[in-house]
C-alpha positions in Angstrom: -70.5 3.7 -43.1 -67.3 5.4 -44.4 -68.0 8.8 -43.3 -65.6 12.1 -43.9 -65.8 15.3 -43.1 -64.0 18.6 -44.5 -63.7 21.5 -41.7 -63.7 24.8 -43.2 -62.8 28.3 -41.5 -61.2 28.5 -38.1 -60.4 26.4 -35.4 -63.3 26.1 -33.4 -65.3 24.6 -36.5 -62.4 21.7 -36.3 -63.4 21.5 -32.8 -66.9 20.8 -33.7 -65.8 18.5 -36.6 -63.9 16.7 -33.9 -66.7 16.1 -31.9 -69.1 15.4 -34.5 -66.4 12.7 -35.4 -66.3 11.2 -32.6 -70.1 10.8 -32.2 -69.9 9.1 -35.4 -67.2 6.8 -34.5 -69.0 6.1 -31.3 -71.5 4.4 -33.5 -69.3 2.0 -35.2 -68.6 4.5 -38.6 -64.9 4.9 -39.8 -64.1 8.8 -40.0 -61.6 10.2 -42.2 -60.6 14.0 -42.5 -59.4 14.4 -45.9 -61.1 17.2 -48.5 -60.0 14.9 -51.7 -61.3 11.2 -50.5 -64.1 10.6 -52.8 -65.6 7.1 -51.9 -67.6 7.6 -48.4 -70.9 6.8 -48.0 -71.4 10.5 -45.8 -70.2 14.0 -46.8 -70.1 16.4 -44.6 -69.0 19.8 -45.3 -68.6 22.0 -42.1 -68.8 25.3 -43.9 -67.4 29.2 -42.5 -69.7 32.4 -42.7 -67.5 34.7 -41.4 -65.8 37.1 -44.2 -66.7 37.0 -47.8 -63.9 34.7 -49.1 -64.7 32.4 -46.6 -67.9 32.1 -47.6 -66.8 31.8 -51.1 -64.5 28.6 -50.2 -67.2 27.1 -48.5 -69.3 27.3 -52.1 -67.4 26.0 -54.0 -66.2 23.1 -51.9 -69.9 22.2 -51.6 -70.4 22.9 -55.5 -67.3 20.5 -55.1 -68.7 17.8 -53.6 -72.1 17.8 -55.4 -70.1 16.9 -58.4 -68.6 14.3 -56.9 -71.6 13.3 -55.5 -72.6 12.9 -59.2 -70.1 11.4 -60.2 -70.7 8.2 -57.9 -75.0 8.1 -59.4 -75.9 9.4 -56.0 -74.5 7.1 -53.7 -72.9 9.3 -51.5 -75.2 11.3 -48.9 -73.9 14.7 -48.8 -74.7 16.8 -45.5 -73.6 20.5 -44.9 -73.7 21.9 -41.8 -71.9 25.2 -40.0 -71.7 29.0 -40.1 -73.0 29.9 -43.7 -76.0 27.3 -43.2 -77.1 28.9 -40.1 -77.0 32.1 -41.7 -78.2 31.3 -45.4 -80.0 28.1 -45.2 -83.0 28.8 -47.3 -81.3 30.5 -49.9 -78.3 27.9 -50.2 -81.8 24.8 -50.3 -83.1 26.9 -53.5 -79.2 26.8 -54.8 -78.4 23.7 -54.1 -81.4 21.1 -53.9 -78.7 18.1 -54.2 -77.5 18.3 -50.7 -79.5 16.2 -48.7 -79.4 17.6 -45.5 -78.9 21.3 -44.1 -77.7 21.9 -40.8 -76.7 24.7 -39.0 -74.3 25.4 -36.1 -77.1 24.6 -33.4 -76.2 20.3 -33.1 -75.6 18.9 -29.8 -72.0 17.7 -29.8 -70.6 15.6 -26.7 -66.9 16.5 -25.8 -66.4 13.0 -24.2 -66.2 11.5 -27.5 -63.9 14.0 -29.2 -61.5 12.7 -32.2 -59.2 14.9 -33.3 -58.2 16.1 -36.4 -55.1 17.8 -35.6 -51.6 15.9 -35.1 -51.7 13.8 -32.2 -49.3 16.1 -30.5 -51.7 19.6 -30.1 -55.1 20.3 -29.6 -57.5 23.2 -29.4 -59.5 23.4 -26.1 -62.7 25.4 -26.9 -63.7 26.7 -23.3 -67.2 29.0 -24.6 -69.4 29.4 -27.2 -71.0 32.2 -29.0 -70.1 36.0 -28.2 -71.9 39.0 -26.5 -69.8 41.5 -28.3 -71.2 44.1 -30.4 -68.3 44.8 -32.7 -70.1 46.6 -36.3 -68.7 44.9 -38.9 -68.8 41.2 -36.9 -71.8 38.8 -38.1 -70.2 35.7 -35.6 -73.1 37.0 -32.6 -76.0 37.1 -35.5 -75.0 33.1 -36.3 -73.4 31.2 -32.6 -75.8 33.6 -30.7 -74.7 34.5 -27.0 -71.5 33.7 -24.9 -72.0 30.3 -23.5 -69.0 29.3 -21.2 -68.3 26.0 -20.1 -67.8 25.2 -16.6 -64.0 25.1 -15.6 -64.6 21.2 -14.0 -65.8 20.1 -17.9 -62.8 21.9 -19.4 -60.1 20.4 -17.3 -61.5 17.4 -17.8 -61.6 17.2 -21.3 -58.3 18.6 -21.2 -56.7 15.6 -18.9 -58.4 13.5 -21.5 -56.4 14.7 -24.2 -53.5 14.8 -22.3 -53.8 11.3 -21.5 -54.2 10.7 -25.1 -51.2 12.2 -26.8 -51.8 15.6 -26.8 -49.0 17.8 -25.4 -50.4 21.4 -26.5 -53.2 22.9 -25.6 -54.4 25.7 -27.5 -57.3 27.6 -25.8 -60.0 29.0 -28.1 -63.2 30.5 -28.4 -64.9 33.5 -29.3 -63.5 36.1 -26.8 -62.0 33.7 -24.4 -61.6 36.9 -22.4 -65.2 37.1 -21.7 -65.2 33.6 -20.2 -66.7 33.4 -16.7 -68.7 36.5 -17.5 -72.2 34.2 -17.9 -71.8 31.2 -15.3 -69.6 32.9 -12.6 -70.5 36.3 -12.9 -66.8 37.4 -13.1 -64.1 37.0 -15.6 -62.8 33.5 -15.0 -60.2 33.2 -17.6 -57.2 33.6 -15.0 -58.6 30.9 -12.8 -59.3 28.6 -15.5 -55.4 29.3 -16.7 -54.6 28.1 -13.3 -56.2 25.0 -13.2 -54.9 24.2 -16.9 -51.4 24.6 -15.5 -51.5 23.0 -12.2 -54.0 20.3 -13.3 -53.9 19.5 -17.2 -50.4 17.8 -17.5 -50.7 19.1 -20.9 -46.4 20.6 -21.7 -47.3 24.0 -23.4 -50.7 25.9 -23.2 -51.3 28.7 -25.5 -54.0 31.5 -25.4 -55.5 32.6 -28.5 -58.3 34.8 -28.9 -58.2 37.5 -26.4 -60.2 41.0 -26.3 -58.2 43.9 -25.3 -61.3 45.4 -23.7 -61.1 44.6 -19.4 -58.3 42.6 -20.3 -58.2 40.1 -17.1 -55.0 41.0 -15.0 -54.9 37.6 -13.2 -55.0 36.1 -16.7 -51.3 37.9 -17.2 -50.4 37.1 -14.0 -51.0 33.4 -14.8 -49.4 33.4 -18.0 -46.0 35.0 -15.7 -46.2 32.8 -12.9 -46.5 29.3 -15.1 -43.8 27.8 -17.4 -46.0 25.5 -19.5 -48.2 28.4 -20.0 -46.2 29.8 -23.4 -45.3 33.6 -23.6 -47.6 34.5 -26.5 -51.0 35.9 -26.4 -53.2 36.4 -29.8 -55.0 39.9 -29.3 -57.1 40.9 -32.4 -56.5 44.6 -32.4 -58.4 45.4 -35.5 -57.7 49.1 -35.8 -55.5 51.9 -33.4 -57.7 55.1 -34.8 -59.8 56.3 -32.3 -62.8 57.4 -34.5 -62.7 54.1 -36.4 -62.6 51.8 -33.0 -65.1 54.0 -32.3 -67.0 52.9 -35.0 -66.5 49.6 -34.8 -67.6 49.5 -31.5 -64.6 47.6 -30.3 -64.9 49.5 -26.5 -61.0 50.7 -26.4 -59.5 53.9 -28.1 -56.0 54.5 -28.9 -54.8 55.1 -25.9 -56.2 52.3 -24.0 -54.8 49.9 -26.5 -51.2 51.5 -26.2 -51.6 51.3 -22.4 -52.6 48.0 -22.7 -49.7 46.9 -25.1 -47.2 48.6 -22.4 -49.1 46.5 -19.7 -48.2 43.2 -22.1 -44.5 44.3 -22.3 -43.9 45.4 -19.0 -45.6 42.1 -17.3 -44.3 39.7 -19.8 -41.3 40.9 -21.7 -40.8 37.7 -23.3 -43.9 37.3 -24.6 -44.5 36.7 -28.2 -47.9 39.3 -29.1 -49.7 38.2 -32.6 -52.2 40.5 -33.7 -54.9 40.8 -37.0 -55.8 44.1 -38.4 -58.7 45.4 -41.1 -58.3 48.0 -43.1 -60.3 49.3 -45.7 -63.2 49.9 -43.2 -65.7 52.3 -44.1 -64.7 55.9 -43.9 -61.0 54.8 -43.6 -58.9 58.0 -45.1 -55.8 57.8 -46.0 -54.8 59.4 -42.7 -56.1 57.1 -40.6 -54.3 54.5 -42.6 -51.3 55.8 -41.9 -51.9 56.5 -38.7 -52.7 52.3 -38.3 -49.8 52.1 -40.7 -47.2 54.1 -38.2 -48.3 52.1 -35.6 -47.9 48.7 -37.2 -44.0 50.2 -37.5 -43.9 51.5 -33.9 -45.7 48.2 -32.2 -43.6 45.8 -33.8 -45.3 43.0 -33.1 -43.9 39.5 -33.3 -46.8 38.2 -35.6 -49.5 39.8 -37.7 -52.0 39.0 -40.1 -54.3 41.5 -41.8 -57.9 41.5 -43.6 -59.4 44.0 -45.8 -63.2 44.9 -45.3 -65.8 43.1 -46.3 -69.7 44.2 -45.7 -72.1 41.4 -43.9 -75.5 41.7 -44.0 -77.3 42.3 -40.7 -74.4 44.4 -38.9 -74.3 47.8 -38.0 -71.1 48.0 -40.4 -73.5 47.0 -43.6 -75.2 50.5 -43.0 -72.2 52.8 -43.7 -71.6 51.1 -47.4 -68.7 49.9 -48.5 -67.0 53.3 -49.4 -63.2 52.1 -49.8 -62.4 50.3 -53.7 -61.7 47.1 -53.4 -57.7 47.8 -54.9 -57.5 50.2 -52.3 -58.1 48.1 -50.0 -55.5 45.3 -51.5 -52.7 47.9 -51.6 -53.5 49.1 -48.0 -53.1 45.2 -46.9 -49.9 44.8 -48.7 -48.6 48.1 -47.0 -49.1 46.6 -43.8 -48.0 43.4 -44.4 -44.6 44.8 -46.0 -44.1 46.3 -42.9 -44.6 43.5 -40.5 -42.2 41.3 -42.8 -39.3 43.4 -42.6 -40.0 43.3 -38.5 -40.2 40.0 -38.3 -37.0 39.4 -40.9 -35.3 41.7 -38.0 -36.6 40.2 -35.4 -35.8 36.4 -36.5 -32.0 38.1 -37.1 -31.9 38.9 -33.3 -32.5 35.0 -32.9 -29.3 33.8 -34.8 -27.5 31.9 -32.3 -30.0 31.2 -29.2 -31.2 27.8 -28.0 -34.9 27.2 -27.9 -37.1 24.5 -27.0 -38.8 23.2 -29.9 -41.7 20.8 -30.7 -41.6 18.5 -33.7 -45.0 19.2 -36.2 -43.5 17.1 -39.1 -40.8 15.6 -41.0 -39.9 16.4 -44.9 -37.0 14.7 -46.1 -34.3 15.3 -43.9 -35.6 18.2 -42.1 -37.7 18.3 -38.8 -40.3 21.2 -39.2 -41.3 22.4 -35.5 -41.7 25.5 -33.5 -40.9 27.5 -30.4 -43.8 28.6 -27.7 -43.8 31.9 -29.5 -45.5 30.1 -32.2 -48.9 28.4 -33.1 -49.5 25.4 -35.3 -50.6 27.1 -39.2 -50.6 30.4 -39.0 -47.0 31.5 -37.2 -43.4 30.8 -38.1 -41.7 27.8 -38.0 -38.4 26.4 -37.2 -36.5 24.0 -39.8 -33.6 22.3 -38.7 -31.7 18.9 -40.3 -32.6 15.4 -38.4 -31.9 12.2 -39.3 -34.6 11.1 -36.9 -31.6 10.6 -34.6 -35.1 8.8 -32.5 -36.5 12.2 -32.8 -40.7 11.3 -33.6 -43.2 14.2 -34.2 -44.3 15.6 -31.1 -41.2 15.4 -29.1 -39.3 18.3 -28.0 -35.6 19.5 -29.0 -33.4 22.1 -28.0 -31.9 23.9 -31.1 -29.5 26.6 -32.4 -31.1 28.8 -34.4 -28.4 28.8 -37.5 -29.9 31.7 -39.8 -33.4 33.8 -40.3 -36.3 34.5 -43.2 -39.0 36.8 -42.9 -41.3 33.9 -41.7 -38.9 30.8 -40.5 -36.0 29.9 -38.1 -33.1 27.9 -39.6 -31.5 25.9 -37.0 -29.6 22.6 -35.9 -29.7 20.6 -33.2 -28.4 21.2 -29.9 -26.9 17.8 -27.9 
């Protein structure tokens, strides 16, 4: 069969893709990856539950593909599996009666057969499953269930795998990859398991995304410090810096423990690169305490940010305290934040004019090379754009460039002999 599937929502749903993919192929199907092929045999649709316009995507690409469904009289079987089937499966069967198969998130996938979906050249490397945090407004422990790490033998070896098959970046992922350890070691493992990546992977760069700033490993910081392929950039959901509302959303830390912690991040690695998300619009949320997480956005200054207003999910604690901020409240306190973070990042691009970095090669459009330093992940960070006539340059090698002038989100730059 001509089989393709369409990965929705965040990276470690391409990770299960990927595997699913590679079970597939395993049995003598060709696989594509592509949301507008119309003429496979098999849909699938790996769908998100997480936030309410993720779960609207994931609709209407299924209303999507039932059409086209129709459009071929029926011919091609049309499968949706994922977050929003494990949390709304009856309701979506009433809805939607020409899918012909519901499935949720619970499939047994083997990471031996992986095919990734990604450019050759980078990788995510999910190291757990699930999450045993309680945070209020978070549905993700009501639909993957608990944390589930895998053992550090199985994740080095996967990761040699994909090192031996083209993959140069390895971006670690899961849940609360914090946490990992916590089930099958009884300890917090993630600085050990950093280790092993380093000494033992191969792989060039290995990023960290995902982390929990409460019980923060040390050893993990330590590792980060001691190892050059391990890049200076750590992904630290923050959420909120108000102590009442951390408080409420049961995140474990207060204000002061995340300010220590951020002091502990730029004392141990001062070149690190910290990217952060934030929500606003949480219930309760005055307009004090939004310009309290407002001042601090200005004060931090982190190097990347993203931010999402509030949205209620059934079956957390969250959904109990009504959803008590308007919605174009909520839409000017997200552009607030993010008009600060863009005129940090404009300054702090500035600072870059006229350093040498090491860059890796994403992509090629026209005449430029499109690529990126270790303080920046593949889709959702800046990029680097710099003029190459190939010159032998192929996407995934590395470069040294000049970084020429600076935007709010990019690094123009040439290359460096």
């Amino acid at each position: 069969m001509k089989i393709n599937i369409i990965t929705l929502g965040c990276s470690k749903n391409t990770v299960d893709s990927e595997n699913l993919a590679g079970q597939y192929k395993a049995q003598g199907h060709t696989v594509y990856f592509d949301r507008a092929k119309n003429d496979c045999d098999l849909v699938v649709v790996n769908t998100c539950g997480f936030i309410g316009d993720a779960k609207e995507e994931s609709v209407n690409v299924i209303l999507e593909q039932i059409a086209a469904k129709k459009r071929r009289r029926n011919k091609t079987r049309l499968v949706v599996c994922g977050c929003l089937v494990q949390r709304y499966r009856d309701e979506l069967r009433a809805e939607m009666p020409e899918v012909d198969e519901w499935r949720g998130t619970d499939f047994d996938l083997n990471t031996d057969l992986r095919t990734i979906s990604t450019p050759r050249h980078y990788a995510y490397l999910k190291i757990a499953e699930g999450c045993n945090r309680s945070c209020s407004y978070c549905a993700i422990p009501l639909i993957r269930g608990a944390h589930r790490s895998r053992p550090i033998d199985d994740i080095v070896a996967e990761a040699r795998q994909l090192v031996a098959d083209g993959v140069k970046e390895l971006i670690v992922i899961s849940q609360d990859t914090t946490y990992y350890g916590l089930d099958l070691y009884h300890r917090r493992a993630l600085g050990e398991l950093l280790e092993r990546l380093a000494t033992e992977s191969g792989a060039a760069w290995i990023r960290l995304h995902y982390t929990y700033p409460t019980s923060f490993p040390e050893d993990a910081i330590d590792a980060i410090a001691r190892h050059p392929n391990i890049c200076n950039y750590i992904d630290i959901p923050l959420q909120h810096i108000n102590t009442r509302i951390l408080g409420s959303m049961q995140r474990g830390i207060d204000r002061e423990g995340t300010l220590a912690l951020l002091r502990t991040f730029r004392d141990r690695l001062p070149d690190a690169a910290i990217r952060t998300t934030l929500i606003v619009g949480y219930p309760g949320e005055t307009e004090q305490e939004f310009a309290e997480l407002k001042a601090f956005v200005g004060e931090a200054r982190f190097d990347r940010m993203g931010c999402f207003a509030y949205s209620p999910e059934e079956g957390t604690p969250a959904e109990g305290l009504g959803d008590t901020v308007p919605d174009d409240v909520k839409q000017q306190r997200v552009s607030e934040l993010m008009a600060v973070q863009e005129q940090i990042s404009l300054e702090k691009n500035q600072a870059r004019i006229g350093r040498e970095f090491k860059v890796i090669v994403d992509r090629f459009e026209g005449d430029n090379a499109i690529g990126r330093t270790e303080y920046d992940s593949p889709e959702v960070d800046d990029e680097v754009i710099f003029p190459c006539t190939r010159r032998g340059v192929r996407i995934g090698d590395f470069v040294r460039v000049r970084v020429t002038d600076a935007l709010e989100n990019d690094l123009l730059a040439e290359m460096v002999d």
